[in-house]
C-alpha positions as a Markdown table, in Angstrom:
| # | Residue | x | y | z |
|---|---|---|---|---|
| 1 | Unk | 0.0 | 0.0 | 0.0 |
| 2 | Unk | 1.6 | 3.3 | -0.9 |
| 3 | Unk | 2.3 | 6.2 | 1.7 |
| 4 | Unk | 1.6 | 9.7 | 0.9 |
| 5 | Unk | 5.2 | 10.2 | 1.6 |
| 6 | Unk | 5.9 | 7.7 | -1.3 |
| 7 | Unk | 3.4 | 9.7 | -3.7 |
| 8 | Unk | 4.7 | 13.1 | -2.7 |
| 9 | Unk | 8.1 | 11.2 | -3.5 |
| 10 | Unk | 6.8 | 9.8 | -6.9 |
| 11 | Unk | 5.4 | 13.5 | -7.9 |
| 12 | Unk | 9.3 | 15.0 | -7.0 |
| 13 | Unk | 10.2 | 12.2 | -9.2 |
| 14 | Unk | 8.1 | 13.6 | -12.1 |
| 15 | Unk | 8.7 | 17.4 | -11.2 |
| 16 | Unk | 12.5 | 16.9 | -11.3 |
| 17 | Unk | 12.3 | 14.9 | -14.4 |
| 18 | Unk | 13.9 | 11.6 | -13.0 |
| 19 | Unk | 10.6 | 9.8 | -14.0 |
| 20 | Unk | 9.3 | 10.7 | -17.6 |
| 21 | Unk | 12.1 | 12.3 | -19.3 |
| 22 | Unk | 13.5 | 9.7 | -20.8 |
| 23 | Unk | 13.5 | 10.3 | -25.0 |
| 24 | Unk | 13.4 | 6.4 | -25.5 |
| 25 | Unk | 10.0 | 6.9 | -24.1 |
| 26 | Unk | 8.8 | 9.4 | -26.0 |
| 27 | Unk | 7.1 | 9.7 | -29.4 |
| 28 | Unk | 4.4 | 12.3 | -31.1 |
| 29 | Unk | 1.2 | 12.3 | -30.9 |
| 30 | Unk | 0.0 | 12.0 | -34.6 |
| 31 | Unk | -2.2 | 15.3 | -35.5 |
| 32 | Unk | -5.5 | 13.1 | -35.2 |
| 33 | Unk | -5.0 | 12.8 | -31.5 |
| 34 | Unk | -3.5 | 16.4 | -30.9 |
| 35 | Unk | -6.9 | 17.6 | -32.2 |
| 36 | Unk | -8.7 | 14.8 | -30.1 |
| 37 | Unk | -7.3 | 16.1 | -26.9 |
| 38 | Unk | -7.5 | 19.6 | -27.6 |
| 39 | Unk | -11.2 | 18.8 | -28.1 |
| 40 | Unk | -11.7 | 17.3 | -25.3 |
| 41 | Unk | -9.6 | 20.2 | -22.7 |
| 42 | Unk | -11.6 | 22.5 | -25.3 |
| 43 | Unk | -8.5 | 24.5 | -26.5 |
| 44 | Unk | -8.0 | 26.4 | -29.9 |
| 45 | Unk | -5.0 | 27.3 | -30.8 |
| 46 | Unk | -4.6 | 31.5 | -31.6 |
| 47 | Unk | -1.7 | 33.2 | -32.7 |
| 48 | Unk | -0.9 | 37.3 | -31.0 |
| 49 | Unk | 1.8 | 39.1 | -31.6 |
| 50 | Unk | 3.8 | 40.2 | -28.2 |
| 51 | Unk | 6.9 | 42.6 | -27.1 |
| 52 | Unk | 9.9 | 40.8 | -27.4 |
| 53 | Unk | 10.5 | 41.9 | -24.2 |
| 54 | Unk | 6.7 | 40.9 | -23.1 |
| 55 | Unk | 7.6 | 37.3 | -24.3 |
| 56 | Unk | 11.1 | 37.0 | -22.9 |
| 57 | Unk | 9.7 | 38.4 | -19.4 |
| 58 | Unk | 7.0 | 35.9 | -19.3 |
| 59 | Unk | 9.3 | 32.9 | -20.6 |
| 60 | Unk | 11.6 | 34.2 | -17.5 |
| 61 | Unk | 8.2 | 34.6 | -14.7 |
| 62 | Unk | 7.0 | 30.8 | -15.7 |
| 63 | Unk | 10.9 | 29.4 | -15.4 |
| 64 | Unk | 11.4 | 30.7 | -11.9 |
| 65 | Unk | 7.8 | 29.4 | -11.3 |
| 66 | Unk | 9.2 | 26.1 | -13.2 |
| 67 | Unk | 6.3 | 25.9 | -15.2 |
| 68 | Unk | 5.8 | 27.0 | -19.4 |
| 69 | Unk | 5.1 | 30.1 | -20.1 |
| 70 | Unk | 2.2 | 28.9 | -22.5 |
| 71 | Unk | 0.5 | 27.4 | -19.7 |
| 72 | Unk | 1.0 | 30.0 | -17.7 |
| 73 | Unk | -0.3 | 32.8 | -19.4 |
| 74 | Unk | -3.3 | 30.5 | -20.3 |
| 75 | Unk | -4.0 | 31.0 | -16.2 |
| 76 | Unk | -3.3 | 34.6 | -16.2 |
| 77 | Unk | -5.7 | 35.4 | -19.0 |
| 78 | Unk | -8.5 | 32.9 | -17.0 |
| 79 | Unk | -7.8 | 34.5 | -14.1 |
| 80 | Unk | -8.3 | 38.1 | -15.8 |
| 81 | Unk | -11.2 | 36.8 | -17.5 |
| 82 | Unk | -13.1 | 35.6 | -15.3 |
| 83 | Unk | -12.8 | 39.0 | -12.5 |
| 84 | Unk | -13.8 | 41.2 | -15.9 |
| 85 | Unk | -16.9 | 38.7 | -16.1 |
| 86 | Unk | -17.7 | 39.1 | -12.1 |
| 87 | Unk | -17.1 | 43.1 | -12.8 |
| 88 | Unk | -19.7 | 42.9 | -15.6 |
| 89 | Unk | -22.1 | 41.5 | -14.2 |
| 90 | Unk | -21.9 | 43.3 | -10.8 |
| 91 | Unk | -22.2 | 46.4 | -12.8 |
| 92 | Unk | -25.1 | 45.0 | -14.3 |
| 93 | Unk | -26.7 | 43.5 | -10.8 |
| 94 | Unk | -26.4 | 47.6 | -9.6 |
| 95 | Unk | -28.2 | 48.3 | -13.2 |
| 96 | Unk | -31.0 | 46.0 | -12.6 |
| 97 | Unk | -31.2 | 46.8 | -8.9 |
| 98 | Unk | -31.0 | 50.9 | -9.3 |
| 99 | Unk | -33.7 | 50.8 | -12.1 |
| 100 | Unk | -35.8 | 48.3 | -9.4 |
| 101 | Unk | -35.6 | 51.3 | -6.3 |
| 102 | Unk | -36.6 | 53.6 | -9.5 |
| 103 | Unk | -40.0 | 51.6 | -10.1 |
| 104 | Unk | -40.1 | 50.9 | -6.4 |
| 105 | Unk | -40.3 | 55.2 | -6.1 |
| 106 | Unk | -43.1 | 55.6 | -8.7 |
| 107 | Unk | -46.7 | 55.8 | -8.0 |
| 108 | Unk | -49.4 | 53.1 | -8.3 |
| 109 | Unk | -51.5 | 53.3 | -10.9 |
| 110 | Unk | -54.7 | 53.3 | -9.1 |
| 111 | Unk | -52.9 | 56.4 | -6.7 |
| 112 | Unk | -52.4 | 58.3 | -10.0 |
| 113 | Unk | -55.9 | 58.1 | -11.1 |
| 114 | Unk | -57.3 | 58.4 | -7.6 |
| 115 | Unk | -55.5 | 62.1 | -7.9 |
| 116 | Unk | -56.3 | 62.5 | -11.2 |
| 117 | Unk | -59.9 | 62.4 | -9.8 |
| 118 | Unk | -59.6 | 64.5 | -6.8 |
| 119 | Unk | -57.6 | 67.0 | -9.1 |
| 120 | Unk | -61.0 | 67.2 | -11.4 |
């Protein structure tokens, strides 16, 4: 029965390369099943044009973070998209809720006639 020491060992393993690095082991994935898996983790490729110096300092961030940069800056645009879509749609709760205290400080209709009647 493994240990959570030995799986924290097996995953220092992976993250220092001793386990899965080896090129004997390794082959590409034909193009069928690139498209199959980024079908199924729903990824499309896009191509933007960057700063050199943009690139080279987010290629430097992910390597002291030991991760890819691609992968990275995936996250950092999820991240970013998703507060812009929680400050949207808070600025459209207020909206909603600013034009409810606005029908909330109108008169009834059966007020309005009522004094369109005593006015006569």
């Amino acid at each position: 029965m493994k240990t959570r020491q030995d799986a924290q060992d097996n995953a220092e393993m992976w993250d220092n390369r001793e386990l899965g690095a080896s090129e004997e082991h390794a082959e590409a994935v034909s193009p069928s099943e690139a498209a199959e898996y980024d079908d199924m983790m729903e990824l499309q490729a896009i191509s933007i044009r960057l700063q050199k110096s943009l690139l080279n300092n987010l290629k430097t961030i992910a390597a002291h973070h030991q991760i890819g940069y691609q992968p990275m800056v995936r996250d950092l645009l999820t991240r970013f998209a998703e507060a812009e879509m929680k400050k949207i749609l808070i600025e459209q709760l207020n909206k909603i809720d600013e034009a409810q205290r606005d029908r909330e400080k109108t008169v009834p209709v059966t007020e309005f006639i009522e004094d369109l009647r005593n006015q006569a």
